[in-house]
N, C-alpha and C positions, 0 to 999 in steps of 0.2 A: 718395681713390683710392690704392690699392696701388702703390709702386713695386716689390712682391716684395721688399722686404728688411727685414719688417715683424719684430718677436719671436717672434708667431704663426707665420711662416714659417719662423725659425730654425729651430723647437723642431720641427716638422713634417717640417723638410728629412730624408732618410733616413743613417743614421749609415752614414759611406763606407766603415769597415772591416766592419760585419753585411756592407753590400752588396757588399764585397768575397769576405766569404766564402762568401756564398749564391750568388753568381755561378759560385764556385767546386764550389758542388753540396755544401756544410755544411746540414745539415738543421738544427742548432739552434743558427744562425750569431752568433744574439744573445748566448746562452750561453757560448759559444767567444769572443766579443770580449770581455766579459766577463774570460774568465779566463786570455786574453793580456795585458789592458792591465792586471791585475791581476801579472801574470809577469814583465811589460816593467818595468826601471829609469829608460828615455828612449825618445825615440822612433824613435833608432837600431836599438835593439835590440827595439821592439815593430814594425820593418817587417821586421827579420831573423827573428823569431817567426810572422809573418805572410806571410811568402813560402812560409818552410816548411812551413805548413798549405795555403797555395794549392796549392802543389804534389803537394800529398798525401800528406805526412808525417802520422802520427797526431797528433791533436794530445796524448794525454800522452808521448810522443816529442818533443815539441816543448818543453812547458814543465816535462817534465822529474819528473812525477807523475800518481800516478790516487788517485781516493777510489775505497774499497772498506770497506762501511757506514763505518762510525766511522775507518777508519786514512785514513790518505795516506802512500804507498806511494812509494820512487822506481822509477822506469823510468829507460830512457834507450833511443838507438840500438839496432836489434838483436834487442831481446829481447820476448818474448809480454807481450803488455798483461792481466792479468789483468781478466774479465770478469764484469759483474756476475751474470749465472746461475750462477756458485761463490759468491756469501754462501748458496744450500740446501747444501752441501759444508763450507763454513766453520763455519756453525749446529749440522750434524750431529757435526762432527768435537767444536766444543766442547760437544756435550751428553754426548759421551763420554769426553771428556776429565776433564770433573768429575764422572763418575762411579766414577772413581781416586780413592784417598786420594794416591797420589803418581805422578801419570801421566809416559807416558814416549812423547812421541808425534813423530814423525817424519813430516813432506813428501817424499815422492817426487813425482821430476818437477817439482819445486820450484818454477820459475822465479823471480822473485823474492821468492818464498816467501809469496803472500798467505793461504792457509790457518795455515800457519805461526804468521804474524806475528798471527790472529789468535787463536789458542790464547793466546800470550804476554800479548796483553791482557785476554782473556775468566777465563781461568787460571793466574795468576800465579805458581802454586807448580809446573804440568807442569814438566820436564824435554825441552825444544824443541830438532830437529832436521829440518832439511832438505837432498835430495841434488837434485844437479842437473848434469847431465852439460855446458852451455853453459857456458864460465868467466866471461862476461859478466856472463850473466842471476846466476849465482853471487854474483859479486862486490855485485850488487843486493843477493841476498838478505843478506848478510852485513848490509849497510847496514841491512835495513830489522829483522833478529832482536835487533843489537845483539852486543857482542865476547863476552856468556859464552852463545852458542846454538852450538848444533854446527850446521855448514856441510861439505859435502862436496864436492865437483866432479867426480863422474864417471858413469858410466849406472847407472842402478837402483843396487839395491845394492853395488855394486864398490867403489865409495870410503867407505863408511860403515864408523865405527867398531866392530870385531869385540866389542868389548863389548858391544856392543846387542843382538847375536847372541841371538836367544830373549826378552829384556827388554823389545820395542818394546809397550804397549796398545792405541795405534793407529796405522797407517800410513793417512796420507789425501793424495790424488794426483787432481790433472787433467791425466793422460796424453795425447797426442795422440789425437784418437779422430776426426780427420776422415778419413772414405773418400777416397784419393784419385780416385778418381772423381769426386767430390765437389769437385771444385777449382773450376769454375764459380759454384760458391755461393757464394763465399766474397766478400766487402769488395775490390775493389781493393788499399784500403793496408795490408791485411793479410797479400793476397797477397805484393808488394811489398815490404813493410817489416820481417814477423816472419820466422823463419825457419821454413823450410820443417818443419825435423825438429821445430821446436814445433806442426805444426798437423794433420801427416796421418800416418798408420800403417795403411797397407796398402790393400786392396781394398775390406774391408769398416769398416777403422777399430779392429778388434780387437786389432792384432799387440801392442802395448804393455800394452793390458786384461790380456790371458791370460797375457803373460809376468808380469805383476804380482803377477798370483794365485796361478801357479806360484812364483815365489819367496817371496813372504810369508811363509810357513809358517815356517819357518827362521827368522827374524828375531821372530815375533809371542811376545809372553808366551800362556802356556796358553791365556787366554779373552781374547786380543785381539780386537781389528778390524781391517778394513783397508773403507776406505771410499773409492769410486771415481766419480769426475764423467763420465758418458757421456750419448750422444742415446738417446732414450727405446727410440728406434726397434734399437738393442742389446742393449736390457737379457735383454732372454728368451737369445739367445744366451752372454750375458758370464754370467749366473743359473745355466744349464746348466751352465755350465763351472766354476763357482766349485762347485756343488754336488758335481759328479764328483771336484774336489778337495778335497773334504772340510770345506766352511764349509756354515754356516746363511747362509741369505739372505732383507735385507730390502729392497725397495724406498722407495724416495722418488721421489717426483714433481714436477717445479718447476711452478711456477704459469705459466712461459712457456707449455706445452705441448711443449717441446722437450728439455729438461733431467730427466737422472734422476741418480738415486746410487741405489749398491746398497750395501749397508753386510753387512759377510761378517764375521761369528764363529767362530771359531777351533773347532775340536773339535765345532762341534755340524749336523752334516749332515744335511738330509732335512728341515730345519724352512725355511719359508718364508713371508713376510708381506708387504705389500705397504700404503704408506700413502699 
């Protein structure tokens, strides 16, 4: 007879921080225990890691990182958690990037610079810069480019070094592109925890796109790019407007259903593809 305190039963009993977390409404609470008690030094600090995800703090807010394909990336407090629908943004930037003998290619909108940071690995030889108007999220990306990447701190272009003026091949950016209307949609802790001016730009989610594209020009070398992360459900509009300003345009389509990039060349207007 069983007294219930058999091996069999150990091994079975449910692990109390998963069920803490799933309690807490963690959809892949196993995963998450995982990669707290992996973050924890003691068990002080893995109930101090573990309140702050009951609560609803992100968890890479919490321990302090995200993977994004190959890197690991820091975050912290504050700032936009870089999302896996930007590796089609990341992909396209670096298949552009090596199509430079000596690329010179810039993040707008930066946040902690994961498009960036993956030029630097994919591309070893580009010439890597990121602008980013948050001094936070900034301070990330410095962390995560490394001390000989240019780092900027202020909105769009404004803080970027006048040298680049004309020089840039590619500019690639995940601007804010959520409709504020759109705020319902959105994660709780994302609501909450990212900043606002990282997640919405306007009515329809445009305002950031279209300034982007207006300025561009100015900054891109002759047959640059500037390559842009938006909802699909955009693209025709942001397409329009890039064309009236004088780019070719190419679509991309993420395999979510949800996620597009338009990828816009420099000088060549009227031409448009879609893949």
């Amino acid at each position: 007879m069983s007294d219930g305190h058999s091996p069999t039963a150990a091994l079975c009993a449910p692990d109390p921080l998963v069920r803490r977390l799933r309690d807490a409404g963690c959809v892949f609470a196993e995963d998450e225990a995982t990669i707290l008690r992996r973050s924890a030094t003691d068990a002080d600090q893995l109930e101090n890691l573990c309140a702050r995800r009951v609560s609803g703090e992100p968890l890479e807010h919490v321990v302090g990182w995200v993977s994004f394909g190959r890197l690991r990336l820091d975050v912290g407090a504050g700032v936009f958690v870089p999302r896996q629908r930007s590796l089609l943004l990341a992909r396209i930037t670096v298949t552009a990037a090596r199509a430079r003998p000596a690329p010179i290619v810039l993040e707008a909108f930066a946040g902690v610079a994961p498009i960036a940071a993956s030029v630097r690995r994919s591309v070893p030889h580009a010439e890597v810069h990121a602008a980013e108007v948050d001094a936070v999220a900034a301070g990330y990306a410095r962390r995560n480019l490394g001390a000989d990447a240019g780092v900027y701190c202020g909105a769009g272009f404004t803080a970027v070094d006048e040298s680049l003026r004309g020089r840039v091949d590619v500019v690639a950016a995940v601007p804010p592109y959520v409709p504020t209307t759109a705020a319902d949609l959105l994660p709780r802790e994302a609501l909450e925890h990212e900043p606002a001016d990282a997640l919405f730009a306007g009515v329809l989610g445009l305002d950031h796109i279209r300034w982007l594209i207006d300025q561009s020009h100015e900054w891109l070398a002759e047959d640059g790019v500037v390559v842009i992360e938006m909802n699909r459900s955009q693209c025709a509009t942001a397409a329009e407007h890039a064309s009236r300003a004088g780019f070719g345009v190419r679509r991309h389509h993420g395999g979510d259903g949800h996620t597009a990039v338009l990828a816009l060349r420099n000088g060549q207007a009227h031409q448009s593809a879609q893949s």
